[in-house]
GUKE-611573 format. One record per atom (N, C-alpha, C): residue number from 1; atom name; x negated, y, z. Coordinates in pm, whole numbers, m for minus. Example, Ala and Ser with C-alpha at 12.3 -4.5 7.8 and 13.67 -1.06 7.14 Angstrom:
! GUKE-611573
@num 1 atomo N east m1319 north m569 up 780
@num 1 atomo CA east m1230 north m450 up 780
@num 1 atomo C east m1320 north m330 up 780
@num 2 atomo N east m1285 north m225 up 708
@num 2 atomo CA east m1367 north m106 up 714
@num 2 atomo C east m1290 north 3 up 787
//
This chain:
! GUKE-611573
@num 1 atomo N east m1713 north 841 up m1542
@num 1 atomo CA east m1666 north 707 up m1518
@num 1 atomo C east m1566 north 672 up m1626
@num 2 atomo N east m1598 north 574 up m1704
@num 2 atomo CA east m1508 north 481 up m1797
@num 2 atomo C east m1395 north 461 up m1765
@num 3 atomo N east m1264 north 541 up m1774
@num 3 atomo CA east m1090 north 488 up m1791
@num 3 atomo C east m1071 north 413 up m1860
@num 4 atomo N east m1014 north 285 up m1814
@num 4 atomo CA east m986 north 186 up m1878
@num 4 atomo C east m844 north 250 up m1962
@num 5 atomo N east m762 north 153 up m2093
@num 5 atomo CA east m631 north 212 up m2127
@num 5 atomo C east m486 north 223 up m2002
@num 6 atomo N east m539 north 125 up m1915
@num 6 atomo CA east m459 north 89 up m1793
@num 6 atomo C east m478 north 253 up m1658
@num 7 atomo N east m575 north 313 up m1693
@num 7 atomo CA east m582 north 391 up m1604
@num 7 atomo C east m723 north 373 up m1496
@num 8 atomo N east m750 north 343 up m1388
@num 8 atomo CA east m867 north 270 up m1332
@num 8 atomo C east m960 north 259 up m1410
@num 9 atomo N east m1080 north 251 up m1376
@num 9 atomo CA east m1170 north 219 up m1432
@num 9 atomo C east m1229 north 55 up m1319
@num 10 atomo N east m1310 north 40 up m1395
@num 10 atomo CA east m1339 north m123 up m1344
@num 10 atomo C east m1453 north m84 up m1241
@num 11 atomo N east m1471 north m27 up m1214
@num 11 atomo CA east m1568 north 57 up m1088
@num 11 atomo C east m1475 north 89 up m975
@num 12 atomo N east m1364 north 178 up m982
@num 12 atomo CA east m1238 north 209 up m928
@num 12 atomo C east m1141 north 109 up m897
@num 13 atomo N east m1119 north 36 up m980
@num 13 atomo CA east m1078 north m114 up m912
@num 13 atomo C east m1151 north m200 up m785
@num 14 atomo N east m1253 north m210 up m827
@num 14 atomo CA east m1326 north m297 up m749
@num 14 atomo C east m1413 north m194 up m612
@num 15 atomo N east m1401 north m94 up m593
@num 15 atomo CA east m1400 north 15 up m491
@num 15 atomo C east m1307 north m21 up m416
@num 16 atomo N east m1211 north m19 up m498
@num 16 atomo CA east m1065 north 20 up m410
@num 16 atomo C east m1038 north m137 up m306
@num 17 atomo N east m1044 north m230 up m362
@num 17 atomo CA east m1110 north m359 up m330
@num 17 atomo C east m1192 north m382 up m219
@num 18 atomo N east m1271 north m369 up m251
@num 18 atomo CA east m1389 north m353 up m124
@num 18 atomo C east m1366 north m250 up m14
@num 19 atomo N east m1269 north m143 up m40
@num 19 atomo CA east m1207 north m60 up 96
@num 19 atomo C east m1069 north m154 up 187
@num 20 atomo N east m1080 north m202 up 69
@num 20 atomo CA east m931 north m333 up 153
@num 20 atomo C east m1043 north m433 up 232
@num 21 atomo N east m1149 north m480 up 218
@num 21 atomo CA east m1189 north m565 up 252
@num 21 atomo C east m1286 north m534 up 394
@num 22 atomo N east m1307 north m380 up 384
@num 22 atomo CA east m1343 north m350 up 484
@num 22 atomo C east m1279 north m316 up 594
@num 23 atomo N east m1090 north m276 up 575
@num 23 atomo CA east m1046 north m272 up 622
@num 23 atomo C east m945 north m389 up 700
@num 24 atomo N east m983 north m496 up 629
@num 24 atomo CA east m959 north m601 up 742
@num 24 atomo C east m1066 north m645 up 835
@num 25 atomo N east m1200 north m650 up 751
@num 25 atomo CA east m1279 north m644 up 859
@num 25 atomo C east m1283 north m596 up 1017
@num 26 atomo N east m1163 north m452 up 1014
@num 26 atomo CA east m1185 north m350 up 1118
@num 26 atomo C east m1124 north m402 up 1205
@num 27 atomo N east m964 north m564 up 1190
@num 27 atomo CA east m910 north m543 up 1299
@num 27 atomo C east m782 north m583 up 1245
@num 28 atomo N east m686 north m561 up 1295
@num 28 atomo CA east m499 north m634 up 1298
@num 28 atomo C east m452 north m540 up 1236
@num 29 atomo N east m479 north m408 up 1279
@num 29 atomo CA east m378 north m264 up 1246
@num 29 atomo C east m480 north m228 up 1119
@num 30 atomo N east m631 north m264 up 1086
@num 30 atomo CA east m673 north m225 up 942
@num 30 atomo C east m670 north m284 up 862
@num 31 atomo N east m651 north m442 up 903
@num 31 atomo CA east m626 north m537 up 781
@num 31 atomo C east m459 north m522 up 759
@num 32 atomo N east m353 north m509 up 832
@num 32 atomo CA east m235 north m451 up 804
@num 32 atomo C east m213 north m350 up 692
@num 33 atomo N east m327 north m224 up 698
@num 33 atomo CA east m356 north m150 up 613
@num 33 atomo C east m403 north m202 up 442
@num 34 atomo N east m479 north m287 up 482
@num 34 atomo CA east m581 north m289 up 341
@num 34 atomo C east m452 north m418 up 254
@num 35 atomo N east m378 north m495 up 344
@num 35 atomo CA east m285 north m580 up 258
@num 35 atomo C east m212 north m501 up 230
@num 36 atomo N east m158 north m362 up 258
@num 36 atomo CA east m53 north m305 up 233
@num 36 atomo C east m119 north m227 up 90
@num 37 atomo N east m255 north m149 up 88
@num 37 atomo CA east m334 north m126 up m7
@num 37 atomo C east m331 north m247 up m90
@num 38 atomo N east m329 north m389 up m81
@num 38 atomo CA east m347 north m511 up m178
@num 38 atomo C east m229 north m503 up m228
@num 39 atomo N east m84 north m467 up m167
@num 39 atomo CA east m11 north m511 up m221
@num 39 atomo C east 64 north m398 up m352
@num 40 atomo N east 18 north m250 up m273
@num 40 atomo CA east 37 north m186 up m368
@num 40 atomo C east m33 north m193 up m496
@num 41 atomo N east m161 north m165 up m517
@num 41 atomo CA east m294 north m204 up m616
@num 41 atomo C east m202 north m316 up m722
@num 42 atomo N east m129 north m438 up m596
@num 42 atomo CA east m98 north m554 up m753
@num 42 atomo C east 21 north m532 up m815
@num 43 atomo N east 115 north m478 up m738
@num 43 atomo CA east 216 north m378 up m812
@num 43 atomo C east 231 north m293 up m921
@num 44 atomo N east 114 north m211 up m919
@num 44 atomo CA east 96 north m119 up m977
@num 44 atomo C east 0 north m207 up m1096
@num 45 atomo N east m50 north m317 up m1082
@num 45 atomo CA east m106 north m367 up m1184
@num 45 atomo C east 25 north m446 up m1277
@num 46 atomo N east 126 north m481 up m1228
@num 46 atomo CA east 213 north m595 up m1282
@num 46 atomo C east 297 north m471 up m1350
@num 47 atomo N east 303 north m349 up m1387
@num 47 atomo CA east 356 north m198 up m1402
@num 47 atomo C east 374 north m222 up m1562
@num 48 atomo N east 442 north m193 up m1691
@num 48 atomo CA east 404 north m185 up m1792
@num 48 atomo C east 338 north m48 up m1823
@num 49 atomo N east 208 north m66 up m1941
@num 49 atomo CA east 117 north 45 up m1936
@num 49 atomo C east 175 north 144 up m1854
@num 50 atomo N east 243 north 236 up m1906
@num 50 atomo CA east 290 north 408 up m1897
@num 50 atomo C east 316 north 427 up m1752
@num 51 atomo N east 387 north 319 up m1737
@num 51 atomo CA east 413 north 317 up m1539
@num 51 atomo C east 318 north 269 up m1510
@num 52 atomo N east 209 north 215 up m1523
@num 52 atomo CA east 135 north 158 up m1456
@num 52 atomo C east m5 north 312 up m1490
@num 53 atomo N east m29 north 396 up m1585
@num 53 atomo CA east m56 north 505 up m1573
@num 53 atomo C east m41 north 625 up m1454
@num 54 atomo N east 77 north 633 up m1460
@num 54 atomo CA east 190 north 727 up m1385
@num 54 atomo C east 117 north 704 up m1215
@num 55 atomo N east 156 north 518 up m1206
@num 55 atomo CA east 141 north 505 up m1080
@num 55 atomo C east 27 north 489 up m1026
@num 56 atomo N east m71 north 492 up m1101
@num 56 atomo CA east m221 north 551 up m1070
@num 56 atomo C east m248 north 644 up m1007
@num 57 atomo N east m233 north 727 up m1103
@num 57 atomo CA east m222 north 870 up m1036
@num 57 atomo C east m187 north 950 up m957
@num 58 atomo N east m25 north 889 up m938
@num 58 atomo CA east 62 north 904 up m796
@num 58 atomo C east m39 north 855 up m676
@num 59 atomo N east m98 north 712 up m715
@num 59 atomo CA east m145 north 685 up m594
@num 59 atomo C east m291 north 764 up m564
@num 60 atomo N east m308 north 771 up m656
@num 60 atomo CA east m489 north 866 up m624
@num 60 atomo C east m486 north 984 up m541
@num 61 atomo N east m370 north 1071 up m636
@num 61 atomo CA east m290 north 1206 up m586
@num 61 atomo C east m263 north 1161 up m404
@num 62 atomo N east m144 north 1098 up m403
@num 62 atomo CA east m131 north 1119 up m244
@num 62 atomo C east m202 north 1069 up m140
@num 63 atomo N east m274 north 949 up m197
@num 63 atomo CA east m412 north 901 up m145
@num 63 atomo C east m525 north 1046 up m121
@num 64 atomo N east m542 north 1101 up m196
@num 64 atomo CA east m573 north 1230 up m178
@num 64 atomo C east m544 north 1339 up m79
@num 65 atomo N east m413 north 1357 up m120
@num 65 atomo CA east m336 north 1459 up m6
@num 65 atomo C east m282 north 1444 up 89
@num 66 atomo N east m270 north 1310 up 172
@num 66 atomo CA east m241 north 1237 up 249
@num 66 atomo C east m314 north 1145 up 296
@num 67 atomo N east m417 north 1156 up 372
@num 67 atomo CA east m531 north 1007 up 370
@num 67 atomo C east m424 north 916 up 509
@num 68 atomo N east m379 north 1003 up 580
@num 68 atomo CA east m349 north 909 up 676
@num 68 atomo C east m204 north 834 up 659
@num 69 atomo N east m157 north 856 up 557
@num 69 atomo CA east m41 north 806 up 516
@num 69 atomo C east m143 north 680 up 456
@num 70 atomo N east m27 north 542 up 519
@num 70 atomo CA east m23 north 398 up 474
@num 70 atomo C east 19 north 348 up 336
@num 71 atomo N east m67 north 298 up 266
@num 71 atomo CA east m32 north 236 up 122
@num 71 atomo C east 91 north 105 up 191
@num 72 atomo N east 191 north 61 up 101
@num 72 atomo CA east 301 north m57 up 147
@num 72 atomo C east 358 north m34 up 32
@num 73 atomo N east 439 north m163 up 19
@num 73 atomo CA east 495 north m179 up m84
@num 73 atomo C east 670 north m175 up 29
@num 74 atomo N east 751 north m106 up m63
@num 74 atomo CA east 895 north m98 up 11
@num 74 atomo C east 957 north m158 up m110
@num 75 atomo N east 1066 north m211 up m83
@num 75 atomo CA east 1155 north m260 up m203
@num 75 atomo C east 1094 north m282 up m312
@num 76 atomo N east 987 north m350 up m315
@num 76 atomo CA east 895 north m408 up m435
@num 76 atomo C east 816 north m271 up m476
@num 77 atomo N east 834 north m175 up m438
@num 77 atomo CA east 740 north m50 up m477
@num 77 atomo C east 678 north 15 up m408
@num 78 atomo N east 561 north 81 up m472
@num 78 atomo CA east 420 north 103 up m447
@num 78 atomo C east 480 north 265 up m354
@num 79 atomo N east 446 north 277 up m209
@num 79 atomo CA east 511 north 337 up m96
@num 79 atomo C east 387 north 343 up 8
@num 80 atomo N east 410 north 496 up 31
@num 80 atomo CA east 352 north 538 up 176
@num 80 atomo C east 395 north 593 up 293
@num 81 atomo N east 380 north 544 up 397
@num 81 atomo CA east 446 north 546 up 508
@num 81 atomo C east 341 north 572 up 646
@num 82 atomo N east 385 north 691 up 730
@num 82 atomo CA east 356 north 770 up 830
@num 82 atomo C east 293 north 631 up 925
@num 83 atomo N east 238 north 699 up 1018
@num 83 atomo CA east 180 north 613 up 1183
@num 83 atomo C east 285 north 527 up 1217
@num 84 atomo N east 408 north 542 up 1224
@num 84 atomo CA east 551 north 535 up 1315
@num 84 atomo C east 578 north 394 up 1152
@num 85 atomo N east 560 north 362 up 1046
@num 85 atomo CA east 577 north 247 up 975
@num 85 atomo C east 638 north 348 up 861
@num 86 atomo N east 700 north 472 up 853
@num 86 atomo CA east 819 north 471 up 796
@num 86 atomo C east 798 north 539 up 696
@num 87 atomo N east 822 north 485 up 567
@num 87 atomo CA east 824 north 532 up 431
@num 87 atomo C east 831 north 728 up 411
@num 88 atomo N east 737 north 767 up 355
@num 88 atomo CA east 716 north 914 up 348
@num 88 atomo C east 775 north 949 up 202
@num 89 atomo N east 713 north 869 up 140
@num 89 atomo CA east 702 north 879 up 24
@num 89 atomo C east 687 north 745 up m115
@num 90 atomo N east 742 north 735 up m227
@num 90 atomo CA east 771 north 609 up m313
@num 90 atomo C east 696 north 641 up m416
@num 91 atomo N east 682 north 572 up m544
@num 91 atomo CA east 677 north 541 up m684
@num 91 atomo C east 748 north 421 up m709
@num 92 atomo N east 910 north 483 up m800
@num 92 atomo CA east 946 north 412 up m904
@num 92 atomo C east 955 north 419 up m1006
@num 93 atomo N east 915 north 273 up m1084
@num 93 atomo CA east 866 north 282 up m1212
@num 93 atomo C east 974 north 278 up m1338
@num 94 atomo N east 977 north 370 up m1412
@num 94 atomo CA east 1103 north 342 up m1452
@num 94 atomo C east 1147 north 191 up m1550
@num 95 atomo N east 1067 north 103 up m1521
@num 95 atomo CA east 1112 north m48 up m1565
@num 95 atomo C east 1130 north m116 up m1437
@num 96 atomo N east 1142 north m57 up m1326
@num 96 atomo CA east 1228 north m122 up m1174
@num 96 atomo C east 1372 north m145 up m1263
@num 97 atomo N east 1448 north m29 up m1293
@num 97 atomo CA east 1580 north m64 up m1297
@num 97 atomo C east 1625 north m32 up m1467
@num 98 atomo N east 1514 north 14 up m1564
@num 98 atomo CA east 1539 north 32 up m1646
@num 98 atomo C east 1596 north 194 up m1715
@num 99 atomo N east 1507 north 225 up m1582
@num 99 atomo CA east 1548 north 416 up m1676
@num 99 atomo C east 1477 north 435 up m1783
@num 100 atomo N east 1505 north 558 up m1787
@num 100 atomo CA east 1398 north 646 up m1907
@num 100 atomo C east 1288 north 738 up m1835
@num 101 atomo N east 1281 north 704 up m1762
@num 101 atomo CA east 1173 north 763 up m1678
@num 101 atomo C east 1151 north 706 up m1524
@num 102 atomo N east 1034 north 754 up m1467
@num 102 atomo CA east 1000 north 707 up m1309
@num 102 atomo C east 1053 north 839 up m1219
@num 103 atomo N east 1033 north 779 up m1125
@num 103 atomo CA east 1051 north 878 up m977
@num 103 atomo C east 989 north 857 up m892
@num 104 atomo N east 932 north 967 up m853
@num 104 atomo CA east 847 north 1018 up m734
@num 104 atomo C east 998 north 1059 up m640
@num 105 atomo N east 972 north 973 up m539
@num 105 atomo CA east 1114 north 973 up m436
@num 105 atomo C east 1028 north 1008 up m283
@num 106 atomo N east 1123 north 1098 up m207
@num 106 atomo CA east 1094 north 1112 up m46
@num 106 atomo C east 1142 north 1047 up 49
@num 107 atomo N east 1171 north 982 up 112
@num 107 atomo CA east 1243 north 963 up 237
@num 107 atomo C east 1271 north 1053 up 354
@num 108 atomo N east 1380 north 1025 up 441
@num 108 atomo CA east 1362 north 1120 up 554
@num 108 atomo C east 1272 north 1174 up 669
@num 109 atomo N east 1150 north 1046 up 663
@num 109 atomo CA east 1037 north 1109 up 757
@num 109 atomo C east 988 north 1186 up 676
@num 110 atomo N east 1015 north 1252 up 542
@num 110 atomo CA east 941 north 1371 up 503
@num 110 atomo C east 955 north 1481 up 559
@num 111 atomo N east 883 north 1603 up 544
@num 111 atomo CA east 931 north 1706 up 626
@num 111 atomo C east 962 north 1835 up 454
@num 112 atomo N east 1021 north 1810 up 421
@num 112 atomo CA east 1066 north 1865 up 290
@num 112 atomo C east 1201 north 1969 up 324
@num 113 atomo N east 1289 north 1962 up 457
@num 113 atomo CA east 1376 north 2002 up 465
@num 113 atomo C east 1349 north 2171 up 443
@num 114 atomo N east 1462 north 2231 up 377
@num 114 atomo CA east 1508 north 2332 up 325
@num 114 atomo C east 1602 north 2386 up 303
@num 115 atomo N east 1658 north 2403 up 448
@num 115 atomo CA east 1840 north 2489 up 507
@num 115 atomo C east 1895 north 2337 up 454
@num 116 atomo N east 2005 north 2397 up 384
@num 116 atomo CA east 2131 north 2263 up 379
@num 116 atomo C east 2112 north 2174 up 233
@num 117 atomo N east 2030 north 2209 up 145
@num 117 atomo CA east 1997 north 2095 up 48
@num 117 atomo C east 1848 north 2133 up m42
@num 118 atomo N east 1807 north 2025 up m38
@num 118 atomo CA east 1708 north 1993 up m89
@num 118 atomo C east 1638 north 1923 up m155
@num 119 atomo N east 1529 north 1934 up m224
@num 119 atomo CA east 1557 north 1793 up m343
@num 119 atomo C east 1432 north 1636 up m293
@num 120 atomo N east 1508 north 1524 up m300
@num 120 atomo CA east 1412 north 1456 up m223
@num 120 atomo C east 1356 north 1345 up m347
@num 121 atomo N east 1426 north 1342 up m491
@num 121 atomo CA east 1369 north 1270 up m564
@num 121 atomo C east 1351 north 1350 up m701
@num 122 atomo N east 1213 north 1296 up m768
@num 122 atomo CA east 1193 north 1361 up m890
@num 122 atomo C east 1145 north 1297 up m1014
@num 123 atomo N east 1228 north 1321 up m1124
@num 123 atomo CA east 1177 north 1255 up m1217
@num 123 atomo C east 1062 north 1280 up m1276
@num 124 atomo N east 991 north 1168 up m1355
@num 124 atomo CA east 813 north 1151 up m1365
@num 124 atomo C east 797 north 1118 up m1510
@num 125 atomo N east 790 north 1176 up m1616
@num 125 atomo CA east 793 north 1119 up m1806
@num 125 atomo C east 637 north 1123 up m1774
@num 126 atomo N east 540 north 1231 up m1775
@num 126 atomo CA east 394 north 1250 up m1799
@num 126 atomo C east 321 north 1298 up m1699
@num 127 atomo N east 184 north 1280 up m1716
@num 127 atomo CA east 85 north 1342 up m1565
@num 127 atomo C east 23 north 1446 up m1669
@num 128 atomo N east m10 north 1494 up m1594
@num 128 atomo CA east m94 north 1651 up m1640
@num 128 atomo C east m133 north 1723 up m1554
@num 129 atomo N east m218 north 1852 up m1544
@num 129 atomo CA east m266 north 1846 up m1412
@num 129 atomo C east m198 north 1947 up m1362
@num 130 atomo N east m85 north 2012 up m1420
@num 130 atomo CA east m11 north 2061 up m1322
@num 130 atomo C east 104 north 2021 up m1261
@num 131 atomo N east 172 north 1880 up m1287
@num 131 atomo CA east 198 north 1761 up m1240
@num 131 atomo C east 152 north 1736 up m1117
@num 132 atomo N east m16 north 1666 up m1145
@num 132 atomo CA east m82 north 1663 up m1005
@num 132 atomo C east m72 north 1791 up m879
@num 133 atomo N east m105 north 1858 up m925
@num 133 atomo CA east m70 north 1979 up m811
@num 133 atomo C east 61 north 1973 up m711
@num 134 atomo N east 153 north 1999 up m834
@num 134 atomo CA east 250 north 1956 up m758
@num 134 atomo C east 300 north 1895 up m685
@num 135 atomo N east 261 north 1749 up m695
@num 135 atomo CA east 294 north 1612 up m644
@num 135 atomo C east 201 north 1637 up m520
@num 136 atomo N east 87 north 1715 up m521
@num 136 atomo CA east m53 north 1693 up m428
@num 136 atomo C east 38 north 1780 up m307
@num 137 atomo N east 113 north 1920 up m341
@num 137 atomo CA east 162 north 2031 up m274
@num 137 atomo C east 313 north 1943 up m195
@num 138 atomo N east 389 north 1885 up m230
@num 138 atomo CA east 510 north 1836 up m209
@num 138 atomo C east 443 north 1709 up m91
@num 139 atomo N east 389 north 1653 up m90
@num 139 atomo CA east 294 north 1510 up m22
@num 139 atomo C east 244 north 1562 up 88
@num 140 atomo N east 176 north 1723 up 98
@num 140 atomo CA east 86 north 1751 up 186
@num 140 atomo C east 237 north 1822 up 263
@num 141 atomo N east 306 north 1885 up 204
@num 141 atomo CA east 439 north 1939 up 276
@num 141 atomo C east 479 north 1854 up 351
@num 142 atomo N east 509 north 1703 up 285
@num 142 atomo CA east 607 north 1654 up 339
@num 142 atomo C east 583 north 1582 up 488
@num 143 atomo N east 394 north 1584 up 486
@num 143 atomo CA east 304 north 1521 up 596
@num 143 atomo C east 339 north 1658 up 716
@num 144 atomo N east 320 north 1769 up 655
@num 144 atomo CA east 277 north 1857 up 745
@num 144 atomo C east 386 north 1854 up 878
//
């Protein structure tokens, strides 16, 4: 399948699309879903390139390792969040506030805890696939 320079391919776009559309079809609580999928998708499109790379992948990745975690946008960013509404997990891009890099951030419905400190945000320069792993291993933790 053809990667566009944006990341997606134009097959993968319009998939992803048509799973939003079926998921309003389903109902109140799946079209809730698939706008929350719409709203991330246009987020992540309005991204400049490199973040908008990054946050591809983030989303494929925990889309992956997490199916039942909710796509939403929280504080303008592309966010997944447990049955109960509540943010699990983020992508910020680092042109939100102007870093030098993004973050892959947790919230407290994660289950990441580890005795008395632990790390709940991480900085994001490149994907690679041992990147992905990671991100896939930390997502499925934080569900478990």
């Amino acid at each position: 399948m053809a990667k566009t320079e944006s990341g997606f391919s134009a097959a993968e776009r319009a998939a992803m699309k048509e799973r939003a559309a079926e998921l309003r079809a389903e109902g109140k609580k799946a079209a809730k879903k698939a706008d929350g999928l719409q709203a991330v998708l246009d987020r992540i499109a309005e991204m400049a390139p490199d973040d908008r790379t990054l946050a591809e992948h983030v989303h494929t990745t925990v889309t992956r390792a997490a199916p039942d975690l909710s796509p939403k946008t929280w504080y303008g960013m592309p966010a997944y969040a447990n049955a109960d509404g509540k943010v699990v997990v983020f992508f910020q891009d680092s042109g939100k506030f102007n870093y030098r890099y993004s973050t892959l951030g947790f919230q407290d419905a994660a289950n990441l805890d580890d005795g008395d400190l632990w790390p709940v945000g991480f900085a994001l320069k490149r994907w690679s696939p041992a990147v992905e792993k990671q991100v896939a291993e930390l997502v499925k933790a934080a569900v478990s």
